[in-house]
N, C-alpha and C positions, 0 to 999 in steps of 0.2 A: 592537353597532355593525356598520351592514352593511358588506362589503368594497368597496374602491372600484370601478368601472365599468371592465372593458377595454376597449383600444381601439378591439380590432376584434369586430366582432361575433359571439355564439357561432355555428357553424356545424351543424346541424342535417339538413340536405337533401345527398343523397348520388345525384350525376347517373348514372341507371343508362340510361335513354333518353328518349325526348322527353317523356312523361308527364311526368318530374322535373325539365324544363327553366323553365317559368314560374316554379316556385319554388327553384331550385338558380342560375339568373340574380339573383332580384332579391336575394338572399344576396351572390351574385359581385358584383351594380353597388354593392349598399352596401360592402363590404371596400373592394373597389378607390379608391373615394370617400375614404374614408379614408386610405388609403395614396397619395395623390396622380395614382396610373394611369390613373383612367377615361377621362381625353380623347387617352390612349394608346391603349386598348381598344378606343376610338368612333371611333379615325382621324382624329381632330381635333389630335393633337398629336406630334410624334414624339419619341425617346427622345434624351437629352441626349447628345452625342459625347465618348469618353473622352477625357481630354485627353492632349496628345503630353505621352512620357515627356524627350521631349530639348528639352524647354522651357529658352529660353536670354535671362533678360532684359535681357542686353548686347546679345545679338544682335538683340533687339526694336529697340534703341535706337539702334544701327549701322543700320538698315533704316530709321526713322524718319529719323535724320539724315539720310541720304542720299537720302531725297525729299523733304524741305524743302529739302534745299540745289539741287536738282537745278530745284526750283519757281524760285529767285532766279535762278539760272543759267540759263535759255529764252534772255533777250536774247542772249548769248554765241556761241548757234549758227551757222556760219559761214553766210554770204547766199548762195544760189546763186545764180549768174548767169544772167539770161534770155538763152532764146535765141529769133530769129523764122524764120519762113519763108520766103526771098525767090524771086520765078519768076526766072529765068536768062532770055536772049533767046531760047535754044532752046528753052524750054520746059520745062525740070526744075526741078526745087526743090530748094534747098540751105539749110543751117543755116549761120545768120550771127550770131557771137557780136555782143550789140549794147554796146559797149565805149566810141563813138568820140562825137563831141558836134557839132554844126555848128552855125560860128558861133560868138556868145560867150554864147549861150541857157543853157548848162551851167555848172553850178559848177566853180570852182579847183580843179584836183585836190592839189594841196597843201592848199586847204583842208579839203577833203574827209577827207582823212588824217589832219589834226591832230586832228579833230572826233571822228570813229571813235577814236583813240587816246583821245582823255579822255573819250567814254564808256566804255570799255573800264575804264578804271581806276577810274571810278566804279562799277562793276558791279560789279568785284573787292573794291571796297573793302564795299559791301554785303553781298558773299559772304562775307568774313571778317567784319563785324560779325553775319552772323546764324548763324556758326562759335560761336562768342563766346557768342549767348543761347542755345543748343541746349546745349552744353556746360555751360553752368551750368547747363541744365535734367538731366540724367541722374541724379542722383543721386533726385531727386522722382521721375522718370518709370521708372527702374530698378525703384522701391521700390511705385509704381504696378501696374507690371505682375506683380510678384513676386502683389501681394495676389489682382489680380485671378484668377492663375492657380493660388492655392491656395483661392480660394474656387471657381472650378471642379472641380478639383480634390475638394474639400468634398460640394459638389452630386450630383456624379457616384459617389461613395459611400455617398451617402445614398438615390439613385437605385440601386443594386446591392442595397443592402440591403432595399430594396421590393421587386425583383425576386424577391427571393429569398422574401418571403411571397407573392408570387402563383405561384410555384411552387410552395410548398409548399400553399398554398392547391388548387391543381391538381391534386396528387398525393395529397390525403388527400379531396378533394369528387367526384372526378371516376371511376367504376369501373374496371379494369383494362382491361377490354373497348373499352372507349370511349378510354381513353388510348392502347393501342395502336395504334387504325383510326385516329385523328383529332390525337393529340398527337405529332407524330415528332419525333426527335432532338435538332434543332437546337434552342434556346432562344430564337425568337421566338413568342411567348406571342401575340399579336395572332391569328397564325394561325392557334396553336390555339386561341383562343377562336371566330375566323370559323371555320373547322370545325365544332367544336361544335354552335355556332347553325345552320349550315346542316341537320346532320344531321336535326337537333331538328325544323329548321321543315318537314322531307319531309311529302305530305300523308298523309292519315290511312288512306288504304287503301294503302299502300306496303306494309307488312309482309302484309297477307294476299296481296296481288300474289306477292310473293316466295314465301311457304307456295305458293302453289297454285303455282308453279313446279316449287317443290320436289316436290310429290307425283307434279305430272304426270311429270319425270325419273325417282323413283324408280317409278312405273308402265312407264315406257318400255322396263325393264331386263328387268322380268316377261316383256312382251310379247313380247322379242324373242327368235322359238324358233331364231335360227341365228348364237350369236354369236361370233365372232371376237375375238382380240386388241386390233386396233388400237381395234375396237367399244369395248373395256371399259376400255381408256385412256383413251379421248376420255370415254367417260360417266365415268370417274372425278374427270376433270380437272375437269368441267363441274359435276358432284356437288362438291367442294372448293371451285370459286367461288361456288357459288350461298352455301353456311356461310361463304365468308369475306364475301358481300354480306351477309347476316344482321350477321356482329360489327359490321360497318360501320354497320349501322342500328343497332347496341344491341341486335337482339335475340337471346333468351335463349339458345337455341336450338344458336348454337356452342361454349359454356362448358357446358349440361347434356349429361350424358353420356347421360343416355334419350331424350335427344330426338333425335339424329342416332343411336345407333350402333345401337338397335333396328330403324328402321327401314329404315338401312343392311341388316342382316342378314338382315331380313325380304327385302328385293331379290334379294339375292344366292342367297337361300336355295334361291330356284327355278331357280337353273342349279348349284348349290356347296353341295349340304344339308352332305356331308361337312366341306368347308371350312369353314362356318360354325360346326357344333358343336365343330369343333377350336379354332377362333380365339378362340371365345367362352372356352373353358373357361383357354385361355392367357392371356386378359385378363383374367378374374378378379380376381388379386391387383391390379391398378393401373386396376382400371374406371373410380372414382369422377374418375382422373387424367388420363386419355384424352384424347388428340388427334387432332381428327379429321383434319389434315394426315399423322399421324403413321401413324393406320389406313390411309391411303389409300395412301400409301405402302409399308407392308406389302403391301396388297393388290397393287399394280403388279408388287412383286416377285415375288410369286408364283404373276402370269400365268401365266408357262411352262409350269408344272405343273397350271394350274386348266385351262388351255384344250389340247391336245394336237393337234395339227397334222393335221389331215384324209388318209393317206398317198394318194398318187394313183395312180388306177386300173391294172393291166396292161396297156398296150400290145399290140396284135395285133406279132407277131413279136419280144415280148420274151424268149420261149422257142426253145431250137434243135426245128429240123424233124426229123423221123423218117424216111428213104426220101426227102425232098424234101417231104414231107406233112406241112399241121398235124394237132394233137392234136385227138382228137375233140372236146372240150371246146372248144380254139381254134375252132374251125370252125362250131361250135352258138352258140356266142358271137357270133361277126362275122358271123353270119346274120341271127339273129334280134334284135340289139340292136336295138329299136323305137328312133325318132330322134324324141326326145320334146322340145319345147320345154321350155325350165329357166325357174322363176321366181326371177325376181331376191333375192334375199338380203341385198344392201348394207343397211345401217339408216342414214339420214339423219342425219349428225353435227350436222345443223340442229335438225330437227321430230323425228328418233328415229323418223320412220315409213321403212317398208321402199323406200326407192328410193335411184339414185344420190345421191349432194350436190347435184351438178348439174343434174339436175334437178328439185328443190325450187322449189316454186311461192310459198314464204312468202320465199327469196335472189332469185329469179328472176320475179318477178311476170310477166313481158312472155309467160312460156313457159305459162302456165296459160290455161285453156279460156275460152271468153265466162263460159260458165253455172260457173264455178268460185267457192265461197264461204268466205274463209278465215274458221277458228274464231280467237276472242280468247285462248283459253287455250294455242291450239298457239303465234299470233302471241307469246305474252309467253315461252314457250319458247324458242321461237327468236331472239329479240330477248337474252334469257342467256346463251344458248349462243355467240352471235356477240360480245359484250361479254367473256364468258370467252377465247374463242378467235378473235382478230381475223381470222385467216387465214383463216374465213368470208367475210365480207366481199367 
């Protein structure tokens, strides 16, 4: 005898990037389906409001009475008195209560009075008779509002406990990589699932965009024979965003440890051989465990020591004089120092090519030449590099 049918579907497809999206969604629309979610999902319906814990069905019934009684009680409101506008001879305007009657065109004001009086008391006595039906009503309407708000109540647990398979559902379909970039903290589920779908629906050359990013930066590093501190900061930071843009897409690349930290090393290699055989041999034991936030980090630290500070030149009369006279050396020195123009050294925190920031023609368009023609591969460099570090910009 076969075993009976679950009721949610077995789940198969394991969302590692967008290749796995057409069929790790139509898995996710049929569950959700099932579990009442999907027109939560699709934005078509929103989630049920918990109900207040300080629900009071007297106090329903106290509020009820008192705008039915409040509806019979309108006539009761006192009249206010018109006022008109009359012109004076001199020509101002004044407020003239209109009180007074001319003639015998107006009603008896005794009558007037009796009349209002037994409306009055005709009004009251409705107000107490529908005191009267209200009151007899409480007990029904008490026991009314009790059901309705424990079948709220009801609903809204039954609605948590759904919640709780689409999470779970999330936490066992969805890769690690992908839950971190796209599922944050909070438990609205909606937007991680639009996440998701966003990530998925990027187009189809996104990820080699990003690769050829990445190579061109880790080429940039090779290149540059004069590098500085700040240089190896900024490329580090830049190197760390472009792998944390990779997990964001799902791809492989920040989770495999051959894939970033080989050719990390490989970069480095050509300014820090020492460095590198050292690092490597200490990450040994925890390779497979590697992080490449974690490496980068190491590496910053140990600037100081990798880069050593260029000591600056002697000075003409850093030394005492002899007789009044420099040394012969001094003298042969500040003779013959040829006045050589110096080539610029900055590396471009932009493009990684050797010029100021400033003036960079891929930030700076306006400052480049008629006949200037920018490449697509330096443009998407730099376009990473400014998304990484806004202060580009």
């Amino acid at each position: 005898m076969s075993s009976s049918t679950e009721a949610t579907p077995k789940t198969i497809v394991i969302l590692n990037g967008p290749a796995d999206w057409p069929s790790w969604d139509r898995e996710f629309t049929a569950t959700m389906a099932i579990h009442g979610l999907l027109p939560y999902f699709q934005g078509t319906k929103e989630l049920l409001a918990e109900p207040d814990e300080d629900f009071n069905a007297f106090d329903e019934f106290e509020a009820y009475r008192s705008a039915e009684l409040l509806k019979v009680a309108q006539p009761l409101q006192p009249i206010t008195p018109t006022t008109s506008i009359n012109e004076d001879d001199d020509g101002t305007q004044s407020n003239t209560l209109q009180t007074s009657t001319q003639g015998n065109e107006g009603p008896d004001s005794t009558t007037t009075t009796t009349t209002n009086t037994t409306k009055a008391s005709d009004l009251q006595a409705r107000i107490e008779q529908r005191k009267r039906e209200i009151d007899a009503l409480q007990g029904a309407f008490v026991a009314q509002a009790n059901a309705r708000y424990t079948a709220a109540v009801r609903r809204h647990d039954i609605q948590t406990q759904r919640l709780a398979k689409a999470i779970k559902h999330f936490n066992t379909t969805v890769s690690q990589q992908l839950r971190d970039a796209h599922c944050p903290g909070h438990r609205d589920l909606r937007t991680w699932y639009r996440n998701l779908k966003e990530a998925s629906d990027l187009p189809s050359d996104t990820n080699t965009s990003i690769r050829t990013r990445l190579a061109d930066h880790l080429n940039s590093l090779q290149k540059n024979k004069h590098l500085k501190k700040p240089d190896l900061t900024a490329w580090l930071t830049t190197w760390e965003s472009l792998l944390q843009l990779m997990h964001a897409h799902g791809m492989p690349e920040p989770t495999t440890t051959d894939l970033w930290f080989n050719p990390l090393m490989a970069a480095l290699r050509a300014h820090f051989p020492g460095f590198v055989q050292t690092y490597r041999i200490q990450c040994r034991p925890s390779y497979e465990s590697l992080n490449y936030r974690t490496v980068s980090r190491d590496i910053k630290a140990s600037i100081d020591d990798l880069i050593q500070p260029v000591p600056n030149r002697v000075g003409k009369g850093a030394f005492a004089s002899f007789g009044g006279q420099q040394q012969p050396e001094q003298q042969s020195n500040s003779s013959t120092t040829p006045n050589k123009r110096k080539r610029p050294t900055e590396q471009c925190r932009a493009c990684g090519h050797i010029h100021p920031t400033t003036q960079c023609y891929y930030l700076y368009p306006d400052k480049a030449p008629p006949n200037w023609e920018a490449r697509e591969h330096v443009r998407q460099r730099v376009r990473a590099n400014v998304q990484a570090n806004p202060s580009l910009k």
